[in-house]
C-alpha positions as CSV (number, residue, x, y, z in Angstrom):
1,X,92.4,244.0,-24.0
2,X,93.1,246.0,-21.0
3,X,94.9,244.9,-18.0
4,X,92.5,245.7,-14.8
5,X,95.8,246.4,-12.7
6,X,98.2,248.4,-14.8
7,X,96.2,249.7,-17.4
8,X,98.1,247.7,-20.4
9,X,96.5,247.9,-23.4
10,X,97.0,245.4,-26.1
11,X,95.6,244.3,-29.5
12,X,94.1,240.5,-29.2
13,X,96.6,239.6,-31.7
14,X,99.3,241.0,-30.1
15,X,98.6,239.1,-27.1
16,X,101.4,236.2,-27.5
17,X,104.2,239.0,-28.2
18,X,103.4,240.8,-25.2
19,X,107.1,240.9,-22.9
20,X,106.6,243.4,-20.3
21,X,105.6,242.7,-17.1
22,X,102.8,243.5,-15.0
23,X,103.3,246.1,-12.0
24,X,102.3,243.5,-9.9
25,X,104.8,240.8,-11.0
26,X,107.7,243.2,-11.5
27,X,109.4,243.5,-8.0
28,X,109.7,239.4,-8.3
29,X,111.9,239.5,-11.9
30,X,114.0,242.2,-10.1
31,X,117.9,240.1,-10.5
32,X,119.7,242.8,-7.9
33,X,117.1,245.4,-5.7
34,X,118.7,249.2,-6.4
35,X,116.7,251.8,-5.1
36,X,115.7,255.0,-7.0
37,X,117.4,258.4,-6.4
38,X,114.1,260.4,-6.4
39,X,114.1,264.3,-7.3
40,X,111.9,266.9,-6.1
41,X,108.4,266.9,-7.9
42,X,108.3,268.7,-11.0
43,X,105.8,268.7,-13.9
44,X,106.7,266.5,-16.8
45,X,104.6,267.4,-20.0
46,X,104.2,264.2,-22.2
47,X,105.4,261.4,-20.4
48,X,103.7,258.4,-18.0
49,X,103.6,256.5,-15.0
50,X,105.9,253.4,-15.2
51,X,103.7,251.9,-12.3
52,X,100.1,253.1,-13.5
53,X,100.8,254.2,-17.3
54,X,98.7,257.0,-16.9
55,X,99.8,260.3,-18.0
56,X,101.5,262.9,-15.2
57,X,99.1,265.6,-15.8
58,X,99.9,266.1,-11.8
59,X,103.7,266.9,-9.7
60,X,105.2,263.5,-10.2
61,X,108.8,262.1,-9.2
62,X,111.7,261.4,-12.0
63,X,114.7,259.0,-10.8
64,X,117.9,261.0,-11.1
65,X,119.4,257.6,-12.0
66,X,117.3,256.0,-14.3
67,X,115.0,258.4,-15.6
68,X,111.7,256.3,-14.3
69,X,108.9,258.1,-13.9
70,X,105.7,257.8,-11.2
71,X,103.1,259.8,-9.9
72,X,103.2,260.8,-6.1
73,X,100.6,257.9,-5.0
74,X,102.6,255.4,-7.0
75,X,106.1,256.1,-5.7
76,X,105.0,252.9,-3.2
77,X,104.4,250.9,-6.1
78,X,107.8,251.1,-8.2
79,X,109.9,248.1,-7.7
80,X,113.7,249.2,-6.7
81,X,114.9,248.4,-9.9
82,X,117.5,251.1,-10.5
83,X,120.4,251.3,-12.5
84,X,123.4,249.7,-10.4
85,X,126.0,252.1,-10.2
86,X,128.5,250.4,-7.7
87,X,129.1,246.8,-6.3
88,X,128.3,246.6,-2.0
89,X,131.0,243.6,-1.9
90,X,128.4,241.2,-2.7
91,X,128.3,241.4,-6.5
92,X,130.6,239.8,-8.8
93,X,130.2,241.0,-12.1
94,X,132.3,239.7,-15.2
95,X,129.7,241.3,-18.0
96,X,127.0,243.4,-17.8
97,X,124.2,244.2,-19.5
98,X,121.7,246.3,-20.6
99,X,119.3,247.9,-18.0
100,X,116.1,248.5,-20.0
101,X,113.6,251.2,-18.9
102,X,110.2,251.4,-21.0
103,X,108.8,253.9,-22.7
104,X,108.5,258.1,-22.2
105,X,110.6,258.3,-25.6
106,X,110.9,261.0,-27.8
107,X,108.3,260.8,-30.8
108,X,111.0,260.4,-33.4
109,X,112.7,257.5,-31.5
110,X,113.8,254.7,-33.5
111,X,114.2,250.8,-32.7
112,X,117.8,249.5,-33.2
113,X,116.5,246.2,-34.7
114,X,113.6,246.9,-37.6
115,X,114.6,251.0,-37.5
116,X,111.0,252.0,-37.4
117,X,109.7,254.3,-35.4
118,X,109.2,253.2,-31.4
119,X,108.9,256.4,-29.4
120,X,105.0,257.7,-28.7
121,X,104.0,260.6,-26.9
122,X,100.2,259.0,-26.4
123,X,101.2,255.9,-24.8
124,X,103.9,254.3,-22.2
125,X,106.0,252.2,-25.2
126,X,109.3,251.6,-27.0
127,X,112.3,250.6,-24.4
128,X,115.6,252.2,-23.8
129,X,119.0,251.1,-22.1
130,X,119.9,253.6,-19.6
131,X,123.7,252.5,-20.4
132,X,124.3,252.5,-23.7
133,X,121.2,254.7,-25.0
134,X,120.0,252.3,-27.7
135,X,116.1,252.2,-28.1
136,X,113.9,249.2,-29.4
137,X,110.2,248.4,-29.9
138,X,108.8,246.3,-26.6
139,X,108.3,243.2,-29.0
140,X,112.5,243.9,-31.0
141,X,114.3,244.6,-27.3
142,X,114.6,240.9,-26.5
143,X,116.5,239.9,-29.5
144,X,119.2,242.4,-28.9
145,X,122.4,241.1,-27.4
146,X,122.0,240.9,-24.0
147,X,125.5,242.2,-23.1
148,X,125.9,245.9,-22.8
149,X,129.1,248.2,-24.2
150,X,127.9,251.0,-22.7
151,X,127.8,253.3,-26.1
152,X,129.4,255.8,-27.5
153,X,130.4,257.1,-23.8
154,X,132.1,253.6,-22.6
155,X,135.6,255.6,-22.6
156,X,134.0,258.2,-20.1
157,X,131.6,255.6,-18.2
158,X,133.3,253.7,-14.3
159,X,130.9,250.1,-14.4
160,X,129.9,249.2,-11.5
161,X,132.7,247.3,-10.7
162,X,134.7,249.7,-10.4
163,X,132.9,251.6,-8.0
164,X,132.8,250.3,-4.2
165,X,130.4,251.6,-1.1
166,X,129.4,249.7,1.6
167,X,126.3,250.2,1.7
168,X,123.9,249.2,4.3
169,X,121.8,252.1,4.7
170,X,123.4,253.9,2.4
171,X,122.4,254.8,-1.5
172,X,122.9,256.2,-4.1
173,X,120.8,259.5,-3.0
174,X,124.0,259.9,-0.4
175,X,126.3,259.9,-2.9
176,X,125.0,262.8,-5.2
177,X,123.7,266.2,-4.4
178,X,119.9,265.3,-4.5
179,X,117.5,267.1,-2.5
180,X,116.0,264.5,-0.1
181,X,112.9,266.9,1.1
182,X,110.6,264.7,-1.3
183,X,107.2,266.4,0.0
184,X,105.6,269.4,-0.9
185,X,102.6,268.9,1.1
186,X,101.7,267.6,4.7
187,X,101.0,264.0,5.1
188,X,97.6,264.4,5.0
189,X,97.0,266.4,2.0
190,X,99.1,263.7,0.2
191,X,97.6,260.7,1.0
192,X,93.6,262.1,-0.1
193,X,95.2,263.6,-3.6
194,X,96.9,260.6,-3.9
195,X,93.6,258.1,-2.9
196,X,91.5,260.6,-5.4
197,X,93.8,260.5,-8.2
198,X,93.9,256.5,-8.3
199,X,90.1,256.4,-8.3
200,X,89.0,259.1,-9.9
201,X,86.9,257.4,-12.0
202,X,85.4,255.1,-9.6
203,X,84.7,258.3,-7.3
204,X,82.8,259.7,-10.2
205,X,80.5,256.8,-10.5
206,X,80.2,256.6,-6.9
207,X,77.4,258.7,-7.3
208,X,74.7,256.2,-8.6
209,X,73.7,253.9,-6.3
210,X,74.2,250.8,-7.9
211,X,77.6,251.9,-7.0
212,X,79.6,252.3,-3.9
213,X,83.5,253.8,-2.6
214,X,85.3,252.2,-0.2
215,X,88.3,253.4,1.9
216,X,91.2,250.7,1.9
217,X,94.1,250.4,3.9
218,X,96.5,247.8,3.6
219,X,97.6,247.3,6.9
220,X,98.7,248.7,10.8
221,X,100.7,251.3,8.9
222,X,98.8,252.5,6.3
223,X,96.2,253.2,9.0
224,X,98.4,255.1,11.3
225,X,99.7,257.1,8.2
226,X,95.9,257.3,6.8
227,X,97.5,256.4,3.1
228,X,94.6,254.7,1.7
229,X,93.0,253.6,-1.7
230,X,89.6,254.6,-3.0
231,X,87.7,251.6,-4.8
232,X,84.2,251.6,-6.5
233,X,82.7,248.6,-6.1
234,X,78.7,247.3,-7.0
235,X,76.5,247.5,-3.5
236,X,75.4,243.9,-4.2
237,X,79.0,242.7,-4.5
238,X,80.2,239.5,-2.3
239,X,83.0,240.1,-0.5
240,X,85.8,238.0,-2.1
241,X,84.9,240.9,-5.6
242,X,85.9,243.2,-2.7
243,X,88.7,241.5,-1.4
244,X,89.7,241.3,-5.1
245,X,89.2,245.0,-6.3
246,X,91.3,245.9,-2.8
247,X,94.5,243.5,-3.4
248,X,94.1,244.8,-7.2
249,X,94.3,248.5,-6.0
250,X,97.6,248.0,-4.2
251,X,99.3,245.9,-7.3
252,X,98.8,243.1,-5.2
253,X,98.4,239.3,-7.6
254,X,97.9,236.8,-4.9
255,X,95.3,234.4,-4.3
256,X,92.2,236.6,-3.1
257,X,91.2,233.1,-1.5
258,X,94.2,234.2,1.1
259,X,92.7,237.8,2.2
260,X,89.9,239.0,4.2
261,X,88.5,242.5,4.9
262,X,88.2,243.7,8.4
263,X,87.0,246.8,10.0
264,X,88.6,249.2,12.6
265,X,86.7,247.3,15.2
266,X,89.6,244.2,13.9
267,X,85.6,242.4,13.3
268,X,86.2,239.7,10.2
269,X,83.2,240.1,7.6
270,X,80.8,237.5,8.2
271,X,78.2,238.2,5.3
272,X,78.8,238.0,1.8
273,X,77.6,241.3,0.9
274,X,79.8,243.9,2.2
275,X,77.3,246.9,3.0
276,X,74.0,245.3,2.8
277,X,74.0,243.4,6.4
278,X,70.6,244.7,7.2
279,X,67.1,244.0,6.1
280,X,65.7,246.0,2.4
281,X,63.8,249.1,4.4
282,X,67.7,249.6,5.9
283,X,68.9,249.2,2.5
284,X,67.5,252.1,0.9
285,X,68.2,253.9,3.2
286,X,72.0,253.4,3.1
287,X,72.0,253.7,-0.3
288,X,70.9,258.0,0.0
289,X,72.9,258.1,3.2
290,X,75.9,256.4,1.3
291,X,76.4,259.5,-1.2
292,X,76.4,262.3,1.4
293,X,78.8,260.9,3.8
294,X,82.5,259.6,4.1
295,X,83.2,255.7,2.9
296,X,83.4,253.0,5.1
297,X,87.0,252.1,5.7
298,X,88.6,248.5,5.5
299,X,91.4,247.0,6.2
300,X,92.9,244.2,4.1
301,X,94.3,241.1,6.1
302,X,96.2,237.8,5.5
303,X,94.4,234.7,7.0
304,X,96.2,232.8,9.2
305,X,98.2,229.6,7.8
306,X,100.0,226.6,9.1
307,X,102.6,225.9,6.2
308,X,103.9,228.5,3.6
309,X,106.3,228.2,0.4
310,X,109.0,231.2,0.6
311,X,111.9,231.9,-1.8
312,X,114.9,231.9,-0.8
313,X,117.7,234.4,-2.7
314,X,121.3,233.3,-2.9
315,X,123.5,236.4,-2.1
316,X,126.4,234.8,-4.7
317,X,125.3,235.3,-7.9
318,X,127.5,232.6,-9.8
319,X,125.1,229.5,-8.0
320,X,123.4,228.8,-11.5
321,X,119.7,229.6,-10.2
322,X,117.8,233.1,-8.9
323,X,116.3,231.5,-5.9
324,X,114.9,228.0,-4.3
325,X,111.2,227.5,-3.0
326,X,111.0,226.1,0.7
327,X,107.9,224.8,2.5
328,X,107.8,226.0,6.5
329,X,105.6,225.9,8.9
330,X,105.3,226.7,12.6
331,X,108.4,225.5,13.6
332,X,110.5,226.4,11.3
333,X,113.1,228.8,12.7
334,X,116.0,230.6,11.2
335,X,118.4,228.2,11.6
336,X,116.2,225.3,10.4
337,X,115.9,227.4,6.7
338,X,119.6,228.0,6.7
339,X,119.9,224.0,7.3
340,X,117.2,223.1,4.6
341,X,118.5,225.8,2.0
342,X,122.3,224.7,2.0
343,X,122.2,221.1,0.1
344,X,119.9,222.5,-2.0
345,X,122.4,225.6,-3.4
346,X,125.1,222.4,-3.3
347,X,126.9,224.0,0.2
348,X,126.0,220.9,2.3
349,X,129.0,220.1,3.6
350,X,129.2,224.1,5.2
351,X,128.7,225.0,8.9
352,X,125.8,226.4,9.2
353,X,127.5,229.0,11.8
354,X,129.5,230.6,8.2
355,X,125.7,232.0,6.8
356,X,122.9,234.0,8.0
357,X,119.6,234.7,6.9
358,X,118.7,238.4,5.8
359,X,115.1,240.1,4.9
360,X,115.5,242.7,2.5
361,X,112.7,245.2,2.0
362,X,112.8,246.2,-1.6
363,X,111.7,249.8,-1.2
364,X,111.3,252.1,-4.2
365,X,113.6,255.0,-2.2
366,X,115.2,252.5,0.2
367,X,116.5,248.6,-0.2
368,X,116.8,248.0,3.9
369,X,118.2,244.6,4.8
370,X,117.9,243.3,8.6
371,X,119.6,239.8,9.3
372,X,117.1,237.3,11.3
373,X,117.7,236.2,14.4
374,X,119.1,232.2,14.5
375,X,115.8,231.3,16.8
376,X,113.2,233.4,15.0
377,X,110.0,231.7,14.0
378,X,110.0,232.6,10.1
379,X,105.8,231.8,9.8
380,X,105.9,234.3,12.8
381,X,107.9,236.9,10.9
382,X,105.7,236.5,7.7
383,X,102.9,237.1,9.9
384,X,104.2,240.2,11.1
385,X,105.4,242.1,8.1
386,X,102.0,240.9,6.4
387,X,99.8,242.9,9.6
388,X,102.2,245.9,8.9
389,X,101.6,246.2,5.2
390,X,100.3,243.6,2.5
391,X,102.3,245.7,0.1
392,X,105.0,245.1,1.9
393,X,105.2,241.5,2.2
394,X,105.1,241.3,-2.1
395,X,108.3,243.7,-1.4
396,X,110.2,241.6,0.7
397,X,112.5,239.2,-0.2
398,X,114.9,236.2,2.3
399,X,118.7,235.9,1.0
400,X,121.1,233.4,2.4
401,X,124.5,235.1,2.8
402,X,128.1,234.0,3.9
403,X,129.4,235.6,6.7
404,X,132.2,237.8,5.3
405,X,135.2,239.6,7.5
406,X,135.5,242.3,5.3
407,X,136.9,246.0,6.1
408,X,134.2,248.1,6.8
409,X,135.7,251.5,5.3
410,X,133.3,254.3,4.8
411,X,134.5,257.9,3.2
412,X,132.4,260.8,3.8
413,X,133.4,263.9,2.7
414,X,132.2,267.2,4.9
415,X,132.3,270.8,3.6
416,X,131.1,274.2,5.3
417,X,133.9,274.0,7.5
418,X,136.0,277.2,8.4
419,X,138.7,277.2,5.5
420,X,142.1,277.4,6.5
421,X,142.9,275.4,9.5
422,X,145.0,272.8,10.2
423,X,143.9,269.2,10.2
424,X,144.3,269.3,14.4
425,X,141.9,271.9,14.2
426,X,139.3,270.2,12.0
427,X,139.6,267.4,13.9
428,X,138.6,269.4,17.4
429,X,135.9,271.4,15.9
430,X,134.0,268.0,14.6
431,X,134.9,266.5,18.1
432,X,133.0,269.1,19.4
433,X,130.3,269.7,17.0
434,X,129.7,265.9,16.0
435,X,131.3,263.9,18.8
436,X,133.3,261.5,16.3
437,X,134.2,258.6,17.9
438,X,138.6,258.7,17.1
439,X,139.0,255.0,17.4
440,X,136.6,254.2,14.7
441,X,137.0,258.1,12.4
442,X,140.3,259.5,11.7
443,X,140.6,262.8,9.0
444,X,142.2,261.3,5.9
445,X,142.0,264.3,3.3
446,X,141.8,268.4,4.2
447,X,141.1,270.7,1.3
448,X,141.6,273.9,3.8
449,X,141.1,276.3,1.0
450,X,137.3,274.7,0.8
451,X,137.0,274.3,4.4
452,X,136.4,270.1,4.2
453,X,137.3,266.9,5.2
454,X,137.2,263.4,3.9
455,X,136.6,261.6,7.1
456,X,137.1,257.5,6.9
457,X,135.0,255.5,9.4
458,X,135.1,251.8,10.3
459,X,131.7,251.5,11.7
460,X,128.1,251.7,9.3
461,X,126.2,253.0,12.4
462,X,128.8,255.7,13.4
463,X,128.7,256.6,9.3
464,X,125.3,256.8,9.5
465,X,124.8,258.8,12.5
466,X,127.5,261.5,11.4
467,X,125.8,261.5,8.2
468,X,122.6,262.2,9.6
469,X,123.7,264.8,12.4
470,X,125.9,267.0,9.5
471,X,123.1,268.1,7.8
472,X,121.5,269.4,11.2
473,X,124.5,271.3,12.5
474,X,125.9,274.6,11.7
475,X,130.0,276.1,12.2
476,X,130.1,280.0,12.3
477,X,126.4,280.6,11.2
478,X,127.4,277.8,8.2
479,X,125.8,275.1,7.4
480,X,127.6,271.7,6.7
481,X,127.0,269.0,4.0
482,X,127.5,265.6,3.7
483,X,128.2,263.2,0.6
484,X,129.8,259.3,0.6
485,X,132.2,259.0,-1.3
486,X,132.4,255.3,-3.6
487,X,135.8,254.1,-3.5
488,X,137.2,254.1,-7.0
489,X,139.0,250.1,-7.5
């Protein structure tokens, strides 16, 4: 058997043992979203793509972190499942365990449990813990102890407790010297190598006319950034095979029931066959026109509904269950799912004023979190993040948080300065060059024989937008640099 979304392949007998998840279900079983701390793209001989399990036979992305690897298309597609390094203030960690990461083993791997072999360099198998090391066959992994030692390296290791950033736009790409110029192409070359690599097979077949390719975006933004995906679909098929083969091609597992394919003119399908809305002496001729010119373009979209079950994510993790399922509909508001969520995590005798709801996007570079508005219309919201991107939506999760007064304290260290100065000094020259606000930045730590600074801040968007204006701005023909510092508990 052979899954028709990630490319799993499986004896029939080996059916009931299989554990890991489909690419499609994965972001959903993700306990705590960490993004990925993505390299430049290099060539990796011998290993696959997590999302796809293909082989990289093309420039593909590695985690720095967690040593996941993707192909360039199907950086979109990785769930932000990345080894957690350091708590935000949220977390509350008394054990940990192990953070598994399948296959792209060396060949003379061996499981911990049965001791056979369970590396491959022909297929995406065996698992490893990204903590402790220890490797296991996909079918032995979940009998190991689920609590993790971290290894022969635990003396050496900080867990994540340990570690604290406060990090709202911040990861852990700040915190390390990785390259963030992810693209070695424009835009547009990208997205066609990546839309030809998916469907390379399908483009192939294209050629017969029984057979037909079909440009799909996924939403507003995939058409303003032209990132599409190629399908290859029969010219007889109705249009919910479509509407399946599209939601399949962007990992999507929902209802196809839900979706419709529009054009560019925003015109709804009306016919069940997709090309073939004309009379037979039209249709042959489509099908020889069909090969020599570009495919029709689509655009998946979410039909409108009145009602609408969402999860909702506790942001304590000590409540005893991952989430509770709400219904809403067009009145519910903000406020309304705060009210409806409380009794059900046992809070009901809390002020609703102590919590707030936040939407985080579980990006594979980038976990963004945005609280709602009190009076926001959620059904509304859905609606908008669904026109955006369809991908996006299966990426998005609601958590209920307390309000928390806690100290917002930032360190960000700063090097290429002029060495040898006096902290006075620094402190003019980054006035001048940076305009750091003093009530809210003050210099705690000069290292004048490096020429840098470790400058606490009290403000996320003043961190941010010092962060961001270092690494455009030069002292003496110099460039500076920029790295957050985790405060060591």
């Amino acid at each position: 058997f052979v899954s028709a979304v990630c490319n799993f392949m499986s004896h029939e007998k080996c059916l009931k043992n299989v554990k890991i998840p489909c690419s499609c279900i994965a972001p959903s079983l993700v306990r705590v979203p960490v993004a990925h701390c993505f390299g430049p793209p290099g060539h990796y001989k011998r290993k696959f793509c997590t999302v796809c399990r293909k082989p990289l036979e093309s420039p593909a992305f590695r985690c720095e972190v967690c040593e996941l690897h993707v192909h360039t298309d199907c950086i979109l597609f990785a769930c932000s499942d990345c080894r957690q390094c350091h708590q935000d203030g949220h977390q509350d960690h008394d054990t940990y365990h192990h953070h598994w990461r399948e296959g792209n083993l060396s060949s003379n791997a061996r499981c911990e449990v049965c001791k056979k072999t369970c590396g491959s360099s022909e297929v995406l198998s065996g698992m490893r813990c990204e903590w402790c090391g220890i490797l296991a066959h996909a079918a032995c992994y979940v009998i190991v102890t689920p609590e993790c030692t971290f290894g022969r390296l635990r003396n050496m290791i900080l867990p994540p407790s340990c570690l604290q950033l406060f990090s709202r736009n911040f990861s852990k790409l700040h915190c390390f010297r990785i390259s963030e110029n992810l693209q070695t192409e424009s835009d547009e070359d990208d997205d066609v190598d990546g839309s030809t690599q998916v469907s390379a097979k399908d483009v192939q077949i294209s050629t017969d006319s029984s057979k037909q390719t079909l440009k799909i975006f996924d939403g507003n933004d995939a058409v303003k950034r032209n990132q599409f995906r190629l399908i290859s679909v029969p010219r007889i098929a109705k249009n919910e095979e479509v509407v399946e083969a599209a939601l399949r091609a962007y990992y999507i597992n929902d209802d196809q029931q839900e979706y419709e394919l529009q054009t560019f003119t925003q015109q709804a399908l009306l016919s069940d066959d997709v090309i073939n809305r004309n009379d037979a002496a039209e249709d042959s001729n489509l099908g020889s026109v069909f090969r020599d010119s570009v495919p029709e373009a689509w655009i998946i979209r979410a039909k409108p509904k009145d009602e609408e079950v969402i999860r909702i994510y506790p942001a304590w993790l000590k409540v005893g269950m991952a989430y509770v399922s709400l219904r809403v509909n067009k009145d519910s508001t903000t406020q309304s799912v705060i009210k409806e969520v409380l009794p059900l995590l046992g809070r009901q005798t809390e002020c609703l004023q102590n919590f707030k709801l936040v939407e985080v996007l579980m990006g594979s570079k980038q976990v963004q979190r945005m609280v709602l508005d009190n009076q926001e219309l959620i059904l509304n919201r859905l609606k908008d993040i669904r026109k955006t991107s369809i991908r996006q939506m299966s990426q998005t999760r609601f958590y209920i948080v307390e309000n928390s007064k806690s100290i917002v304290r930032i360190n960000l260290f700063v090097g290429g300065l002029p060495p040898q100065l006096s902290p006075e000094e620094y402190t003019n020259i980054l006035k001048d060059e940076l305009a750091i606000k003093t009530n809210v930045v003050s210099v705690s730590h000069v290292y004048q024989a490096q020429g840098a600074v470790v400058l606490e801040i009290s403000c996320f968007s003043e961190a941010e937008r010092i962060y961001m204006l270092v690494k455009d701005t030069t002292v003496n023909e110099k460039p500076l640099n920029a790295v957050v510092i985790p405060e060591v508990m």
